[in-house]
C-alpha positions in Angstrom: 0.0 0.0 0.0 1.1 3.3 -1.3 3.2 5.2 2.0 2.1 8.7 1.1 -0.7 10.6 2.6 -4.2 10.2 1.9 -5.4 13.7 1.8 -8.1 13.3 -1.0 -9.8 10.4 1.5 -9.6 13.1 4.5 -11.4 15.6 2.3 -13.6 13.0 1.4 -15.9 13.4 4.4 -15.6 17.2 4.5 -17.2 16.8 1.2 -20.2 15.9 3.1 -20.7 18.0 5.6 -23.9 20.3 5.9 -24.0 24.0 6.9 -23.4 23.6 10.6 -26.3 24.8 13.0 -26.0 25.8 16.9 -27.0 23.3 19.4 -25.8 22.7 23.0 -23.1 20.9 23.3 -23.1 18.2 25.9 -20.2 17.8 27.9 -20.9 15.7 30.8 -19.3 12.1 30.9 -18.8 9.9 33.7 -14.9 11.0 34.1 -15.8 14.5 35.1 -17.2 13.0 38.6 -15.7 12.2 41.8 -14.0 8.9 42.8 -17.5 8.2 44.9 -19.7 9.0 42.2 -17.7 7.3 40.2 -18.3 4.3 42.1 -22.5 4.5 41.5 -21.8 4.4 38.3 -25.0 2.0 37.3 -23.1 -0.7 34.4 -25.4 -3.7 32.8 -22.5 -5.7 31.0 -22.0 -8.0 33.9 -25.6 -9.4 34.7 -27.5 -7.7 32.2 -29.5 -5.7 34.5 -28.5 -2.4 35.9 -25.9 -2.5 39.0 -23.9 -0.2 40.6 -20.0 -0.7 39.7 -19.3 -1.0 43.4 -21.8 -3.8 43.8 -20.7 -5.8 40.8 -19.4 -9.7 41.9 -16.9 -9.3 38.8 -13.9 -8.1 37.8 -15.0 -4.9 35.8 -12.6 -1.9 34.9 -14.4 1.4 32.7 -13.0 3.4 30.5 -15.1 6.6 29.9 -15.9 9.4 27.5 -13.1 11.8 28.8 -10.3 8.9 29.6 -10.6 8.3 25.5 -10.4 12.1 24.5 -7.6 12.7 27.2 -5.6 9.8 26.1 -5.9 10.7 22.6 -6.0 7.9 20.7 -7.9 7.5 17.6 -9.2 3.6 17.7 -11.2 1.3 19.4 -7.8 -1.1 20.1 -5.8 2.1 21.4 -8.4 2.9 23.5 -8.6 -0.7 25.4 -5.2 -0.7 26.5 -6.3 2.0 29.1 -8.0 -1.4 30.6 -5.9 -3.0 32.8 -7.4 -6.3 32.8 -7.2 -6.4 29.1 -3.4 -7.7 27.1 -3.2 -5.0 23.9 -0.6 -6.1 21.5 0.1 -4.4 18.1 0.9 -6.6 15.6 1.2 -4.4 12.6 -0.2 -1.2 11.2 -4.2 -2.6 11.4 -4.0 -5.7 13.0 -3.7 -6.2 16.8 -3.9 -8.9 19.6 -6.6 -8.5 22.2 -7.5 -10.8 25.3 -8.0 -11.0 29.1 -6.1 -13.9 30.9 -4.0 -15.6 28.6 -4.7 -16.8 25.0 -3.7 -14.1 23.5 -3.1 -13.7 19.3 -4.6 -11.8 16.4 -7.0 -14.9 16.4 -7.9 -14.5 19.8 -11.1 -16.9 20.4 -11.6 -16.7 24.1 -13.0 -12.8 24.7 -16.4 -11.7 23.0 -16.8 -8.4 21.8 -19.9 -6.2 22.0 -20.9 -2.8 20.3 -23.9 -1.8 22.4 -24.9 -5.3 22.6 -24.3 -6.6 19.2 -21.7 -9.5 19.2 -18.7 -8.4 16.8 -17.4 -11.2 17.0 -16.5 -13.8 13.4 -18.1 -17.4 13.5 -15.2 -17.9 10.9 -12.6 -18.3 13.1 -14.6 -17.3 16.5 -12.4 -14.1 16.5 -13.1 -10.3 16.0 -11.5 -8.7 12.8 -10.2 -5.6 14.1 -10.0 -4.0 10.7 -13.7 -4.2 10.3 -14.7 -2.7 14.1 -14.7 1.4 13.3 -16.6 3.2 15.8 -17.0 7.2 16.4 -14.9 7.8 19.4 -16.4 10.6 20.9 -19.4 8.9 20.8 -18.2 6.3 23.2 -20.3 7.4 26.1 -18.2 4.3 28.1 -16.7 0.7 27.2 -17.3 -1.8 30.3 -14.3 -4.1 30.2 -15.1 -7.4 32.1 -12.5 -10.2 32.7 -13.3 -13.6 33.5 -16.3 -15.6 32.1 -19.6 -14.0 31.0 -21.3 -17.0 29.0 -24.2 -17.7 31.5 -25.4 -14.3 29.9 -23.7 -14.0 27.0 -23.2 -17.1 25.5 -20.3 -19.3 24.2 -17.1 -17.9 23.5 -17.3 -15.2 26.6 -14.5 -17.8 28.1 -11.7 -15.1 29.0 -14.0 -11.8 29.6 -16.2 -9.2 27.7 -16.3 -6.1 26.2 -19.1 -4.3 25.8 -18.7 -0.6 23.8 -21.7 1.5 24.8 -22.3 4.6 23.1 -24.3 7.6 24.2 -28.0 7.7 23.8 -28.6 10.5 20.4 -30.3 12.9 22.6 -26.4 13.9 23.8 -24.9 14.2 20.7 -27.1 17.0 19.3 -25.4 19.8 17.2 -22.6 19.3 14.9 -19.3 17.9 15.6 -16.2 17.7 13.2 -13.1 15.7 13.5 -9.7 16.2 12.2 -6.2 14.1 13.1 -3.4 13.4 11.4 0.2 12.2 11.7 3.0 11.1 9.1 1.7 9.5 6.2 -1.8 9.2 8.3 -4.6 10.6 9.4 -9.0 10.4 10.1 -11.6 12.4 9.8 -15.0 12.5 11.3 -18.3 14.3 10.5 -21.5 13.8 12.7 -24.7 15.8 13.4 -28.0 15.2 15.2 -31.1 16.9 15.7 -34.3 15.9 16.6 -37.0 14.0 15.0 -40.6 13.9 15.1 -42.4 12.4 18.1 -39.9 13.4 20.9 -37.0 11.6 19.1 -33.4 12.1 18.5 -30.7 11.5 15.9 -27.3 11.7 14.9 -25.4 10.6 11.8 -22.1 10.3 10.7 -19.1 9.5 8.0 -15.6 9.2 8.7 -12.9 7.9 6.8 -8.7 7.0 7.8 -5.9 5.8 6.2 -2.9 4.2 8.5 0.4 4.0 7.0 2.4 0.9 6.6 4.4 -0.4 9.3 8.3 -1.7 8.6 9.3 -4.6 9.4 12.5 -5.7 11.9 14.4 -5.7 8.8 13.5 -2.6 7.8 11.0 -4.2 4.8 8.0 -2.6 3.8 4.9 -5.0 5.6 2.2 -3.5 3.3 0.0 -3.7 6.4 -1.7 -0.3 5.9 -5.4 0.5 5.5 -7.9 2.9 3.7 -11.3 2.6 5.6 -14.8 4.4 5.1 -17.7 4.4 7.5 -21.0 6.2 7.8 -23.5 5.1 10.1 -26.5 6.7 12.6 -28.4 6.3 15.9 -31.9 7.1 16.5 -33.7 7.0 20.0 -37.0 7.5 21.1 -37.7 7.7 25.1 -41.1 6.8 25.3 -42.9 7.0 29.1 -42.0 3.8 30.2 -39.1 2.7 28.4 -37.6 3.9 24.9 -36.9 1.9 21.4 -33.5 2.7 19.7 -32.5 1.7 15.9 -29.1 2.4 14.7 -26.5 1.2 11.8 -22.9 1.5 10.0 -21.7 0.8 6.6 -18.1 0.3 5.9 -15.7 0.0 3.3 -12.1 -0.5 3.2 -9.0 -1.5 1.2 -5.9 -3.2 3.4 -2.6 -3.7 1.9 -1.5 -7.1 1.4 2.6 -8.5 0.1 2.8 -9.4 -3.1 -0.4 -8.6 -4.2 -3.4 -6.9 -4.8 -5.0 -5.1 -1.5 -7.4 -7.3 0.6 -11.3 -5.9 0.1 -13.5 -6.0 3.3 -16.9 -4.5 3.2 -20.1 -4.7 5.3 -23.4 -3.3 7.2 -25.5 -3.9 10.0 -28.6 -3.0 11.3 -29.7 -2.7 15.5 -33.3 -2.0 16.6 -33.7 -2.5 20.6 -37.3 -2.4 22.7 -37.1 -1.6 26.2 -40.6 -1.8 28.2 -40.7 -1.2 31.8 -43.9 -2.5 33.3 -43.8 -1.1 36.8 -40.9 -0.7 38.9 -39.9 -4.7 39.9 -41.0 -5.8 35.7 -39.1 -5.2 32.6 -39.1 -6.4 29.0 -35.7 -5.9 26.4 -36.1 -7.2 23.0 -32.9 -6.9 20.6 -33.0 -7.8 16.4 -29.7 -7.2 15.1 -28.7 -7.7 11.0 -25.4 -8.1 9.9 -23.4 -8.9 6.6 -19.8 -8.8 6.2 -17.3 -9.5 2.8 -13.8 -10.1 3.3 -12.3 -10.7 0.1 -8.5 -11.9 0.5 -6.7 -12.5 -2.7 -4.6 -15.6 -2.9 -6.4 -16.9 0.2 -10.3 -16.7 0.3 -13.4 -14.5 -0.4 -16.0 -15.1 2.5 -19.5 -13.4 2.5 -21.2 -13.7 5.8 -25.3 -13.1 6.4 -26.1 -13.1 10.4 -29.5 -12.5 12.0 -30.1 -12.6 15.5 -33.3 -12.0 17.8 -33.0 -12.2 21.6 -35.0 -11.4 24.4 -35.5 -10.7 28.2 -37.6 -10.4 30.8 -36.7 -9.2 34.6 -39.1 -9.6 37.7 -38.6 -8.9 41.2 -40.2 -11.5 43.2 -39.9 -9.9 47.0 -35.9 -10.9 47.8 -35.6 -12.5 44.3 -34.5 -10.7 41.5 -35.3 -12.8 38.2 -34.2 -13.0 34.5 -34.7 -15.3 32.3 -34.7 -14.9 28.1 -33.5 -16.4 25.1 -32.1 -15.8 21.5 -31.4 -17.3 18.4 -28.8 -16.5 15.7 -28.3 -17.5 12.1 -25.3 -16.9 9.9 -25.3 -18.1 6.2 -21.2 -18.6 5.1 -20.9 -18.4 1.6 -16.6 -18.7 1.0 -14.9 -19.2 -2.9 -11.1 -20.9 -1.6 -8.4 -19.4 -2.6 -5.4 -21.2 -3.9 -4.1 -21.7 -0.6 -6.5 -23.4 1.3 -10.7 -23.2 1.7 -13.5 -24.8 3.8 -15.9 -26.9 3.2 -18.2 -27.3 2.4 -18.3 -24.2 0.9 -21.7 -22.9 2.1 -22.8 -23.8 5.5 -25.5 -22.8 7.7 -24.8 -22.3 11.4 -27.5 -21.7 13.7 -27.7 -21.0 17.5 -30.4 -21.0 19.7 -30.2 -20.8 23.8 -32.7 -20.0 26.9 -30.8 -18.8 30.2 -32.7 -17.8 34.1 -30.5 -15.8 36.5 -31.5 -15.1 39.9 -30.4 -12.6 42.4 -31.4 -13.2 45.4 -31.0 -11.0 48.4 -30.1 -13.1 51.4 -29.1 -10.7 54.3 -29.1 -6.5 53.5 -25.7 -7.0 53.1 -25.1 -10.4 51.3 -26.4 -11.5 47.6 -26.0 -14.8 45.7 -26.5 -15.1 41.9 -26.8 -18.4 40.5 -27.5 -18.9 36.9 -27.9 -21.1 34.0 -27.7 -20.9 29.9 -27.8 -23.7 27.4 -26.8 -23.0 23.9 -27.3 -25.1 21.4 -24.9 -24.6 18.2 -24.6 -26.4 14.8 -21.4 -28.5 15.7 -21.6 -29.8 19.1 -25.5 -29.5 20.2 -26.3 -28.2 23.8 -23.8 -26.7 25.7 -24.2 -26.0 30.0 -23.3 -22.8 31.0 -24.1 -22.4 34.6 -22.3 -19.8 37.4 -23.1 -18.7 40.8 -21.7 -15.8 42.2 -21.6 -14.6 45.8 -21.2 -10.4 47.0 -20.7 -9.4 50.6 -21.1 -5.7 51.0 -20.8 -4.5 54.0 -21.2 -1.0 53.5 -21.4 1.0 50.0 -17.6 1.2 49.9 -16.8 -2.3 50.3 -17.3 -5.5 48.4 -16.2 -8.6 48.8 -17.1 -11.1 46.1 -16.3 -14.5 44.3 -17.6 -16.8 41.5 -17.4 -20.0 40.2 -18.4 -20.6 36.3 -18.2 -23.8 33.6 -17.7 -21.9 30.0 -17.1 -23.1 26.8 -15.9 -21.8 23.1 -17.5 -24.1 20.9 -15.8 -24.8 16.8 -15.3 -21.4 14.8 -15.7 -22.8 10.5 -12.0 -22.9 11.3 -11.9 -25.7 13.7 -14.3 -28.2 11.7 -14.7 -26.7 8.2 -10.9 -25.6 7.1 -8.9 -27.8 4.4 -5.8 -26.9 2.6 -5.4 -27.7 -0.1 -8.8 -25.9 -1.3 -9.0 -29.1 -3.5 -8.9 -32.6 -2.6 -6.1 -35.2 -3.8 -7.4 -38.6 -4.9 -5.2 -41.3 -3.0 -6.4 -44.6 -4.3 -9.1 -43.9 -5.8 -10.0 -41.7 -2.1 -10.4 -37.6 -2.4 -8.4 -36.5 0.6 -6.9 -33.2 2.0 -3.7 -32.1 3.6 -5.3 -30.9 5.9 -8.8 -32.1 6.3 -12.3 -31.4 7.7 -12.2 -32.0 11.6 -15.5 -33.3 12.4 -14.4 -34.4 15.6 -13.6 -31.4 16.7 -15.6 -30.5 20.4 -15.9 -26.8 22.4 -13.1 -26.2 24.3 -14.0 -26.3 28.5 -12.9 -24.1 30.9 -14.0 -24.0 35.0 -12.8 -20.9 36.5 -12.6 -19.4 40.0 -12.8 -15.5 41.0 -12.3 -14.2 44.3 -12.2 -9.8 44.5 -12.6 -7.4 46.6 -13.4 -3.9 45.7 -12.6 -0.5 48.0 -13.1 3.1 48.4 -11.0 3.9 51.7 -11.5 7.5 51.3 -13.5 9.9 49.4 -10.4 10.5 47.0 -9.1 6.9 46.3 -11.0 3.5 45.6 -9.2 0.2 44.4 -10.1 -3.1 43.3 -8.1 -6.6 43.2 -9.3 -9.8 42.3 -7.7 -13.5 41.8 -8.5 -16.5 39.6 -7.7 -19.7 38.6 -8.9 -21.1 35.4 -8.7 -25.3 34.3 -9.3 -25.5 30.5 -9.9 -28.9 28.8 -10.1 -30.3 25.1 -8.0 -27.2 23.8 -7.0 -27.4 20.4 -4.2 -29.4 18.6 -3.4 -30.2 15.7 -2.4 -34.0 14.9 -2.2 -36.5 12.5 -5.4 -38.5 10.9 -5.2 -42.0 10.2 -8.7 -42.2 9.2 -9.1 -43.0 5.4 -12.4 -41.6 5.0 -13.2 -39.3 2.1 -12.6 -36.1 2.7 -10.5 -36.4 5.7 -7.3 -35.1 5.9 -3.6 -36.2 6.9 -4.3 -33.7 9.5 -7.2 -32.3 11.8 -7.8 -30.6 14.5 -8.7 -32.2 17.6 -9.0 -31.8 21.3 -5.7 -33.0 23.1 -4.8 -30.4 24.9 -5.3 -28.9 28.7 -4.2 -25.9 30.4 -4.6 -23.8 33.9 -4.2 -20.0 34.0 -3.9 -18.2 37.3 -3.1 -14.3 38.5 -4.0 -11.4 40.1 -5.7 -8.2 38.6 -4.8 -4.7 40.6 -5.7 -1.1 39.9 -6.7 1.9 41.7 -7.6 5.2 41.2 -6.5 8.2 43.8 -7.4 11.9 43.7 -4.8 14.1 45.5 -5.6 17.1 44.2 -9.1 18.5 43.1 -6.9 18.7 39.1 -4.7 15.7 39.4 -6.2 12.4 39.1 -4.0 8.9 38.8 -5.0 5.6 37.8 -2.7 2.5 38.0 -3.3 -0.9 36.9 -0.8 -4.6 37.1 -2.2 -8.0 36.2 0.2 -10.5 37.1 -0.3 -14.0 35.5 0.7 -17.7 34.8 -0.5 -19.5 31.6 0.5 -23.1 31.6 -0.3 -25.8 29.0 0.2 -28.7 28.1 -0.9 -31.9 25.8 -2.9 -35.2 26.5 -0.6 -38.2 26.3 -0.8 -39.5 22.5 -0.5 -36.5 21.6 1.5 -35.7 18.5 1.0 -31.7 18.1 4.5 -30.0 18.8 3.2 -25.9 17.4 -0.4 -25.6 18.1 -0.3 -25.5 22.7 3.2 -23.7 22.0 1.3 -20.8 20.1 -1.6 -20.4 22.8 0.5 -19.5 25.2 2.0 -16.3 24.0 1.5 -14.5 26.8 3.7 -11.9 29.1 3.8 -12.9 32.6 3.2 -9.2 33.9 2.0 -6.3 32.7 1.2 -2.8 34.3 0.8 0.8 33.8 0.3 4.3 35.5 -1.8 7.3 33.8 -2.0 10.9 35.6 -4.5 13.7 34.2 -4.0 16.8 35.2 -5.7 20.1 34.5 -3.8 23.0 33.8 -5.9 26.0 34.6 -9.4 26.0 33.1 -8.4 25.3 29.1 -6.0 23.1 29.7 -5.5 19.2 29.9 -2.2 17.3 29.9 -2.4 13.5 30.6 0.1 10.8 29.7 0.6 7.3 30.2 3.6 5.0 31.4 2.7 1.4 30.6 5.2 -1.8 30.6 4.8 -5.0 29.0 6.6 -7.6 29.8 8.8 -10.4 27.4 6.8 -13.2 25.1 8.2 -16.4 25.1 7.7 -18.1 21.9 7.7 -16.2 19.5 10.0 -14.2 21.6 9.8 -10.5 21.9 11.8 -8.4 24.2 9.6 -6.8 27.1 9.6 -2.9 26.5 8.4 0.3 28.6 6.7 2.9 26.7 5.3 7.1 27.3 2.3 8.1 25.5 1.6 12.0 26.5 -1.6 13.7 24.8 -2.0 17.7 25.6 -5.6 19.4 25.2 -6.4 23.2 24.6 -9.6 24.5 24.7 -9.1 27.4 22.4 -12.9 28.3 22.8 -15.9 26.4 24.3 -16.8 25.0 20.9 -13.0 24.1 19.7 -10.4 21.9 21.1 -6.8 21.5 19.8 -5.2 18.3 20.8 -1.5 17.5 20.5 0.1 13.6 21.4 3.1 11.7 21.4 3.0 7.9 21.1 5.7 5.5 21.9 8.1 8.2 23.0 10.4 6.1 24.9 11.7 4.6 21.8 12.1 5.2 17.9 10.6 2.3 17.6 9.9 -1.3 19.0 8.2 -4.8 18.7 4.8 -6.0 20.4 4.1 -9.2 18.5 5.1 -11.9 16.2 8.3 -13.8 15.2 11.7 -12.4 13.0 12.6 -11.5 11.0 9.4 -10.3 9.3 7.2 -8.9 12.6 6.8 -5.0 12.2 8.1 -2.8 15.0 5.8 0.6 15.9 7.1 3.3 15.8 7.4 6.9 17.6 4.7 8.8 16.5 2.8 12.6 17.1 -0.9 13.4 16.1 -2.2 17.0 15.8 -5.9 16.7 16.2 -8.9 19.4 15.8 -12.1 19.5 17.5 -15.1 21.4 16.8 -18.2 21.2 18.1 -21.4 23.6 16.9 
């Protein structure tokens, strides 16, 4: 992909833009409040009802509104390494490596990923494409980052943790807003406006478009890893008087560079429309349609077109100390994939379908104590009905104590990849036998995990809260790769299979202190031990080794400070420790991001990423990985 800058595809949205209008601008986020407000903070990713963050028997970390303009970083990914509880690894210019307690690779298959609810998240390979996941940052009205298991509500694959990205209702992004940033060889640019509609409703809509520049390689080689991307998209809400129906959507396009050929084509669209009824104060009703399609077309490899539609529902009731849930959903995606000359899957078309029913109950035991003990079974194309139960237990003393723990059985059941992949795309006739390299793996099972959580969460003082938690995780039927000496048609002289185990265990630490009313810190270190190993008659030597990628600590410290009233100047110190195989050094890096409020409708924003070092390594193996480089962004706000 072309190294110079894209300024035509900046312009692009400019293009667009409508004469601006006045509107009030609304400012207010969650970061602006004190460390006890904070602390209220009412999230819904953990049991899918509304709880205070204080009260929550999980490990949950936020990142708001005001920690992703201060930090200044321009991407979904950037912005979750301000989680703690979260492992952030850059592979290359587009692609990165995401995950919560171990696991961790651009394929990660053990975290889901939620955009206001709707799963991201690739039944190809049970992974989320990064490159596809554009989202309008300051629209990001918080991002509730949850690590350890969430399938009881959530589903399969919600093994490791969940993210949920929620953005802010239309009624607060009214007015218009205009987005400029740019770096060497780089830059993004955002339009959005809202207003109101008929029938007490409101609206915003937007178009953006970026272009990242190529990352080298270790060498010093040219990784064609760069990216074009467009994106428009809305959001429309209507509050209604007892309970509100929202509908919102995104369309993307984008061209990623790709060695020795022609650039790789993605392209998709989806479509959310959410119910909310509340009855009376102890009854509620949630309904959620969501419409997705997705085209990745990837010369020399594959073109995939994926159709998904999923329907789910809820309904809560307070029963005097009980507090009930109970729903259920069903999803169905239609793969369509032309192989590449590299390897395919088949059968080429497959329908996959899910359907699942969970209960939860909360019930209040003492003022002070709670147990939650739930219950989901999923039942997916490959495997049939999956168990997903949990019970969690909250002791809270008083509102700034809690004392918690959980036990959970999860499971990630097969991605296409697991049963469907062969390579060649074509199979060879061996006696008069078509067979594959490596073949279809129809016995293939989920992957098991139990896990244990103990935490305790604090807020000592009115100007410092922490929160710790420990776990230990057994995982069971992981995947290997290994020999086949089945002769059937279509099999291969290799398949996947389940021969593997492993444990994970660590500690998860951060904390947040005040000491002056315009100095705030936050400081985070997850300490951890991934350990696997295969069954006997095992024959796999690569596929464990690669699962367990992981640094053994990683930590970081971020101060905001406000200097004066137009002001802002935050940075970050963060430290990630070595990866054994492949092995990458562990490195310390400074990102620093100044903010000046020229006036109350225009912002001026100046960072420096990677500052410690010209430039350095995150992931992958020599002598091809690319290193990341030191970098500065100018970015211009204005809001009307």
């Amino acid at each position: 992909m072309n190294k110079k800058p894209r300024s035509l595809l900046l312009l692009a949205v400019l293009s667009m833009a409508p004469a601006a209008h006045a509107a009030a601008l609304a400012d207010g986020d969650i970061a602006d409040l004190t460390l006890e407000q904070l602390n209220e903070i009412v999230i819904t990713s953990v049991t899918r009802q509304e709880e205070r963050l204080n009260n929550a028997a999980a490990s949950v970390f936020i990142i708001s509104a005001t920690d992703i303009r201060r930090s200044g970083v321009r991407s979904l990914p950037e912005a979750l390494r301000m989680a703690p509880n979260l492992e952030v690894a850059r592979v290359d210019a587009r692609n990165y490596a995401i995950s919560a307690r171990g696991f961790n690779n651009p394929f990660a298959n053990k975290l889901l990923v939620l955009i206001d609810g709707r799963s991201v998240y690739s039944p190809f390979f049970s992974a989320v494409f990064w490159d596809a996941q554009g989202v309008v940052m300051e629209d990001i009205e918080r991002i509730e980052v949850i690590s350890g298991p969430g399938s009881t509500i959530w589903g399969v694959n919600a093994v490791n943790g969940v993210i949920n990205v929620i953005t802010r209702h239309a009624r607060d992004s009214q007015g218009t807003l205009l987005s400029l940033a740019g770096s060497r060889g780089e830059g993004d640019a955002t339009l959005r406006f809202g207003g109101r509609l008929a029938g007490g409703g409101n609206y915003r809509a937007y178009a953006q478009a970026m272009a990242l520049e190529d990352t080298d390689s270790a060498a010093g080689l040219n990784t064609f890893t760069g990216m074009q991307r467009r994106q428009a998209g809305f959001r429309a809400d209507w509050d209604m008087l007892h309970g509100g129906l929202t509908v919102s959507g995104d369309v993307y396009q984008a061209n990623l560079g790709q060695l020795n050929t022609r650039d790789i084509r993605i392209a998709g669209a989806n479509l959310l429309a959410r119910y909310t009824r509340q009855f009376s104060d102890e009854m509620g009703l949630r309904l959620q349609l969501n419409l997705d399609h997705t085209e990745r077309n990837q010369p020399l490899n594959y073109v995939d077109r994926l159709d998904t539609i999923e329907l789910e529902g809820q309904h809560d009731v307070r029963l005097g100390a009980h507090k009930l849930s109970w729903g259920g959903g069903y999803r169905h995606s239609r793969d369509d994939n032309t192989p590449g000359p590299g390897y395919g899957f088949w059968p080429y078309h497959r329908n996959l379908h899910w359907g699942s029913l969970f209960v939860q109950d909360e019930i209040t035991l003492a003022p002070s104590l709670r147990a939650t003990g739930g219950v989901k079974i999923e039942h997916n194309t490959y495997t049939g009905s999956e168990w997903l139960p949990t019970l969690r237990l909250a002791w809270s003393p008083d509102q700034r104590h809690t004392l918690w723990g959980a036990l959970s059985r999860t499971v990630r059941s097969p991605a296409r990849v697991d049963r469907d992949i062969v390579a060649p795309p074509k199979p060879i006739v061996i006696g008069g036998v078509p067979r594959f390299g490596l073949g279809t793996s129809p016995d293939f099972v989920s992957e098991t995990a139990n896990v244990l959580e103990v935490g305790y969460r604090a807020q000592p003082a009115h100007n410092w809260s922490w929160s710790a938690t420990a776990w230990l995780a057994d995982y069971d039927k992981l995947r290997t790769l290994e020999p086949n000496s089945i002769a059937g048609a279509y099999r291969g002289s290799l398949e996947f299979r389940n021969m593997a185990q492993g444990r994970t265990r660590g500690i998860e630490f951060w904390a947040r202190w005040q000491p002056a009313l315009r100095w705030r810190l936050n400081a985070g270190l997850t300490v951890q031990d991934v350990d696997l190993w295969t069954r006997p008659g095992s024959m796999d030597a690569t596929t464990a080794g690669l699962a367990i990628n992981d640094p053994s600590s990683y930590w970081q410290l971020r101060s905001s400070h406000e200097l004066g009233d137009t002001m802002q100047l935050d940075w970050t110190l963060r430290y990630t420790g070595s990866l054994p195989r492949p092995s990458v050094p562990s490195y310390h890096e400074l990102d620093v991001n100044w903010v000046w409020k020229v006036r109350p409708q225009i912002e001026l924003a100046l960072a420096g990423h990677n500052l410690l070092h010209a430039r350095h390594a995150e992931f992958g193996a020599l002598p091809g990985r690319s290193v990341i480089e030191r970098r500065a962004v100018l970015k211009l706000t204005m809001r009307y």
